[in-house]
PLY file of the C-alpha trace (Angstrom):
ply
format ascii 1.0
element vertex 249
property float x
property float y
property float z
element edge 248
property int vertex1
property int vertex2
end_header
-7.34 41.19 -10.30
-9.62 39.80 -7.82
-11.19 36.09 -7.64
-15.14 37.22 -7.56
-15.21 36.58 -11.09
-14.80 32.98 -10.45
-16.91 32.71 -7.72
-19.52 35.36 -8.08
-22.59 34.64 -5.68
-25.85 35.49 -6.12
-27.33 37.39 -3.47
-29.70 34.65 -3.22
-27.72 31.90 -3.67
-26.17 29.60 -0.63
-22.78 30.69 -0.54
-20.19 27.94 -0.74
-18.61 27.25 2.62
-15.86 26.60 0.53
-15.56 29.15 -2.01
-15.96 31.70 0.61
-12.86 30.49 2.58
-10.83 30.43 -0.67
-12.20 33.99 -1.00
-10.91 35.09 1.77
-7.07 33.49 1.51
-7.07 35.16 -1.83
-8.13 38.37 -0.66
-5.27 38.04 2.59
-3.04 36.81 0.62
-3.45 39.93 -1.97
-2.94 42.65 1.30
-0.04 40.51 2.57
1.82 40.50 -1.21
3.67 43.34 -0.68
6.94 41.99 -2.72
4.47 40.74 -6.24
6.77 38.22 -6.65
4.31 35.92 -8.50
1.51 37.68 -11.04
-1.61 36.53 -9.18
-4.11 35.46 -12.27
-7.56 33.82 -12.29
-6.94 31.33 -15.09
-4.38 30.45 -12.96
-5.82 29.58 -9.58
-5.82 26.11 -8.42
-8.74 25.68 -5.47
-8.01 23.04 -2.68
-10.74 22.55 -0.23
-9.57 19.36 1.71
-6.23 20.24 2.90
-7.18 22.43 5.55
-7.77 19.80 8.36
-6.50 19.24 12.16
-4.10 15.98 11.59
-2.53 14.89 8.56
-4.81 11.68 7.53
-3.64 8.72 5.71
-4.83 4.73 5.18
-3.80 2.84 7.49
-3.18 -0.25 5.91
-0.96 1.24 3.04
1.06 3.77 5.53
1.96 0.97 8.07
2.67 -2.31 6.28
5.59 -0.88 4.35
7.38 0.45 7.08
7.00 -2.65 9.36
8.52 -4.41 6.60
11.33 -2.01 5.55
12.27 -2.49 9.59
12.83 -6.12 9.08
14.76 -5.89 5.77
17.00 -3.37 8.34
17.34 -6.45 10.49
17.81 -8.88 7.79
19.94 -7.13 5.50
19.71 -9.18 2.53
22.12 -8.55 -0.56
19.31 -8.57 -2.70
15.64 -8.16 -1.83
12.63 -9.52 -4.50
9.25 -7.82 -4.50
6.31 -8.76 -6.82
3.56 -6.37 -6.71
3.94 -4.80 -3.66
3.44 -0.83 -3.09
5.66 0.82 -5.71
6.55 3.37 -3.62
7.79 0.42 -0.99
10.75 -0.71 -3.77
11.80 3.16 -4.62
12.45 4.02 -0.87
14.08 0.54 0.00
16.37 0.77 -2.90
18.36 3.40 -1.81
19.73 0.77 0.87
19.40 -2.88 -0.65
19.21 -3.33 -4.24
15.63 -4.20 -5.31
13.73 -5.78 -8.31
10.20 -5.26 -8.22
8.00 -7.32 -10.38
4.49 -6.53 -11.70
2.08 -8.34 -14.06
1.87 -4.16 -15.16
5.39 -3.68 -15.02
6.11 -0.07 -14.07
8.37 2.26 -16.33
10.33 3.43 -13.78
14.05 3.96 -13.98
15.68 4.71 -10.43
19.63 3.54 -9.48
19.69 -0.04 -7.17
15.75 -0.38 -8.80
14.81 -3.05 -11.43
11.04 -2.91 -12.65
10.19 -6.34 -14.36
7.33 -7.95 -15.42
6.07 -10.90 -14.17
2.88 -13.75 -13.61
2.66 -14.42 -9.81
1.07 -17.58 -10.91
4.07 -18.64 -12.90
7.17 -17.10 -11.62
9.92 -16.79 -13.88
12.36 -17.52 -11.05
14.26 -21.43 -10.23
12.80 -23.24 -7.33
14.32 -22.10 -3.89
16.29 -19.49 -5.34
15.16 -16.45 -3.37
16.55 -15.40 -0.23
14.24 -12.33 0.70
11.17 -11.88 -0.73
7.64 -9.60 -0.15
4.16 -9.90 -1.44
2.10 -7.02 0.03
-1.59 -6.06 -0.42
-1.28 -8.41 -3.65
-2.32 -12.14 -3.29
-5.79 -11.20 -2.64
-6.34 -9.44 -6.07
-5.17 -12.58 -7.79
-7.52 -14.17 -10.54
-10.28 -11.35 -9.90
-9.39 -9.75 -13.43
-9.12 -6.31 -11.42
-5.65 -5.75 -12.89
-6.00 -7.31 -16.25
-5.59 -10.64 -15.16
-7.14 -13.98 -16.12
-9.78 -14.58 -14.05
-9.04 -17.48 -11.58
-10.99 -18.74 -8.63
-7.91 -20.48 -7.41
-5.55 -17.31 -8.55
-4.37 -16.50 -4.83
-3.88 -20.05 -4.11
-1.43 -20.34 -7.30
-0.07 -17.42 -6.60
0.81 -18.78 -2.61
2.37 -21.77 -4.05
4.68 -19.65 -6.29
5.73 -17.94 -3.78
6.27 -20.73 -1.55
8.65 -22.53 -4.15
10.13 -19.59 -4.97
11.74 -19.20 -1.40
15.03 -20.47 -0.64
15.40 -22.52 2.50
16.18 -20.10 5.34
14.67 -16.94 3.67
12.39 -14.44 4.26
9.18 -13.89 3.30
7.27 -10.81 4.02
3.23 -11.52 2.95
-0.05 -9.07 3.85
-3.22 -9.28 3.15
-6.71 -7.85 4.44
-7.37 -10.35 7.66
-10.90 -10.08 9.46
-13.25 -12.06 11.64
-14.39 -14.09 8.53
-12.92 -15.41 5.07
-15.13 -13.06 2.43
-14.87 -12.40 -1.41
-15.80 -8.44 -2.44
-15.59 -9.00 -6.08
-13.94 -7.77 -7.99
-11.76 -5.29 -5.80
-10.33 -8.57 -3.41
-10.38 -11.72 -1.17
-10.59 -11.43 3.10
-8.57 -14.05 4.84
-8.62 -15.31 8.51
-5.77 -15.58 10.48
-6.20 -19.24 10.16
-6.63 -19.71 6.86
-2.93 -18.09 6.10
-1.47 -19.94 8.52
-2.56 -23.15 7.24
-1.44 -22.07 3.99
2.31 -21.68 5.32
1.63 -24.49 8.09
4.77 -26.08 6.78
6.81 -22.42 7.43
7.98 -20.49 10.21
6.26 -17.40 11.20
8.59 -15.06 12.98
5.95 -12.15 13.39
2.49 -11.16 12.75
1.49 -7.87 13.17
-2.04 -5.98 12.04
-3.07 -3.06 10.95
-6.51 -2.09 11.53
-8.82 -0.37 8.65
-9.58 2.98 10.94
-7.33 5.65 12.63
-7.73 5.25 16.06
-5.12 5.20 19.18
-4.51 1.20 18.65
-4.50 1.02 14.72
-1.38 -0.57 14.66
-0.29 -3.91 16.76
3.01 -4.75 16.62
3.43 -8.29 17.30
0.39 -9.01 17.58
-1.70 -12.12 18.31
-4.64 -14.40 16.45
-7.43 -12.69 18.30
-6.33 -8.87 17.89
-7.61 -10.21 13.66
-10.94 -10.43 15.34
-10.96 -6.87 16.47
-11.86 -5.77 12.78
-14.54 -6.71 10.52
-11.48 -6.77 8.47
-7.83 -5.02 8.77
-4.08 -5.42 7.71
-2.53 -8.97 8.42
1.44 -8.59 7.91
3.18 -12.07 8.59
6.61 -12.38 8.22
7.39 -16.19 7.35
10.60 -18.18 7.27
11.30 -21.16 5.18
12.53 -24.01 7.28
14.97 -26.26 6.31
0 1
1 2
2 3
3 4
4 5
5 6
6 7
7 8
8 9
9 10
10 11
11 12
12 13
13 14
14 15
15 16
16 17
17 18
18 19
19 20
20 21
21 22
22 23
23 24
24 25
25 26
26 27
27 28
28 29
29 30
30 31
31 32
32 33
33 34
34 35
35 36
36 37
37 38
38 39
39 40
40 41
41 42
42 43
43 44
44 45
45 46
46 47
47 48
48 49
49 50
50 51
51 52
52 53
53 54
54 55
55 56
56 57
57 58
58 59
59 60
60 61
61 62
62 63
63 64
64 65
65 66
66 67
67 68
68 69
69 70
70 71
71 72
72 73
73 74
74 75
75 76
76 77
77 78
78 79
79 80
80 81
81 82
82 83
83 84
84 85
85 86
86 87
87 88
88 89
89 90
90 91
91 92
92 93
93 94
94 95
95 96
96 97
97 98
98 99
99 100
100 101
101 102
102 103
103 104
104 105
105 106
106 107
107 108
108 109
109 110
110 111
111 112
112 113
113 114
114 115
115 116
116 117
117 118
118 119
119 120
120 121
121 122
122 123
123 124
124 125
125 126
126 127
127 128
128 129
129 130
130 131
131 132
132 133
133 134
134 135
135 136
136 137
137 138
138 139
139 140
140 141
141 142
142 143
143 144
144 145
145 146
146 147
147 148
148 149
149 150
150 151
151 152
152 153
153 154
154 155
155 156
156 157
157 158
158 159
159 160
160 161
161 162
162 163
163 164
164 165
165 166
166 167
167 168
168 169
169 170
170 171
171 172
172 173
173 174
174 175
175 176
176 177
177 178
178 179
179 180
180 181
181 182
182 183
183 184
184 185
185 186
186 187
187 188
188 189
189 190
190 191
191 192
192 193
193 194
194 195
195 196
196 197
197 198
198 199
199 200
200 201
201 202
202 203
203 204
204 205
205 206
206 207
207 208
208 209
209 210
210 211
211 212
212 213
213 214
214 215
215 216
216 217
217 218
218 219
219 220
220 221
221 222
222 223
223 224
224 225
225 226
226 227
227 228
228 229
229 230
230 231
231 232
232 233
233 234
234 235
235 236
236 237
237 238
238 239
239 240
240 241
241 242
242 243
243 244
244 245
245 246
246 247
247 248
């Protein structure tokens, strides 16, 4: 059984860059499979022309903001920790230390020990004023009121959703919030909403913000800033703002 059935060439066609490679690894693969432990079948191949690269890549904004705030729930070390909307995959991994419930206005169907998947309107939280003692919002507040996700469409559905969270809180806890941050405030309807630095901070003016760190939008030797300050935002036309707020008494 060979693979030129699949990918026959003319002799006047291009040839594939691609197909030819995946020629090839069949073909050395085939001389190499001394052992036939597997039957080797053409209905069953399964091409995959993008692996094959020099680094591993990944998106910057969605590989860094839940591990800088997984570090500070390691520093914080709630009993409980809330999160509505965040990265699913954020709630999985951080329940295996802290139990978690994760709320969605989609609620996911997931069924993991320490894990709770509920459903829930960021607009109109289910939860008692001040009742929360850790709490994240990640890569979520932005989409709010666009009707990306199903949702009523809202103008002020990000503002709404700010206040929620902001009642929500209990005095003295811990709020982890990102969204995209750039040089300039800037609506890409319908996929979401681009804040300034200063526009989040004077949504939380009257809360204390223990860190702000960004992510920027490209892999490059800098793409992350721990700590960083108001003018590494500017550096972007838009990145990953991660601001971890407290709740003054």
């Amino acid at each position: 059984m060979t693979s030129k059935k699949i990918f026959k060439i003319k002799r006047k066609e291009i040839i594939d860059p691609q197909k030819e490679w995946f020629n090839k690894c069949i073909h050395q693969f085939k001389q190499l499979n001394t052992r036939e432990r597997f039957d080797i079948r053409e209905e069953d191949f399964y091409p995959c022309y993008d692996d094959a690269t020099n680094i591993t890549g990944y998106d910057t904004h969605y590989e860094y903001h839940p591990a800088w705030a997984a570090r500070i729930l390691a520093k914080t070390k709630p009993v409980k920790h809330i999160d509505i909307s965040s990265k699913l995959a954020f709630s999985t991994m951080v329940s295996a230390f802290i139990p978690v419930e994760f709320y969605d206005y989609r609620p996911a169907n997931l069924k993991i020990d320490n894990l709770k998947c509920l459903q829930a309107d960021l607009t109109n939280l289910q939860f008692k004023d001040e009742s929360i003692q850790s709490l994240s919002c990640m890569h979520t507040v932005e989409h709010v009121g666009l009707g990306r996700y199903g949702d009523k469409i809202d103008p002020d559905g990000d503002l709404k959703a700010v206040s929620e969270l902001k009642r929500v809180l209990a005095k003295s806890g811990n709020l982890l919030f990102v969204v995209p941050v750039g040089k300039k405030s800037k609506l890409q309807f319908n996929a979401h909403r681009i804040y300034t630095y200063d526009m989040i901070i004077e949504y939380f003016k009257d809360f204390k913000l223990i860190d702000f760190s960004y992510i920027k939008s490209q892999m490059s030797e800098n793409e992350y800033i721990n700590n960083a300050t108001r003018e590494d935002s500017f550096s972007d036309d838009y990145g990953c703002g991660c601001f971890w707020f407290e709740k003054e008494i």
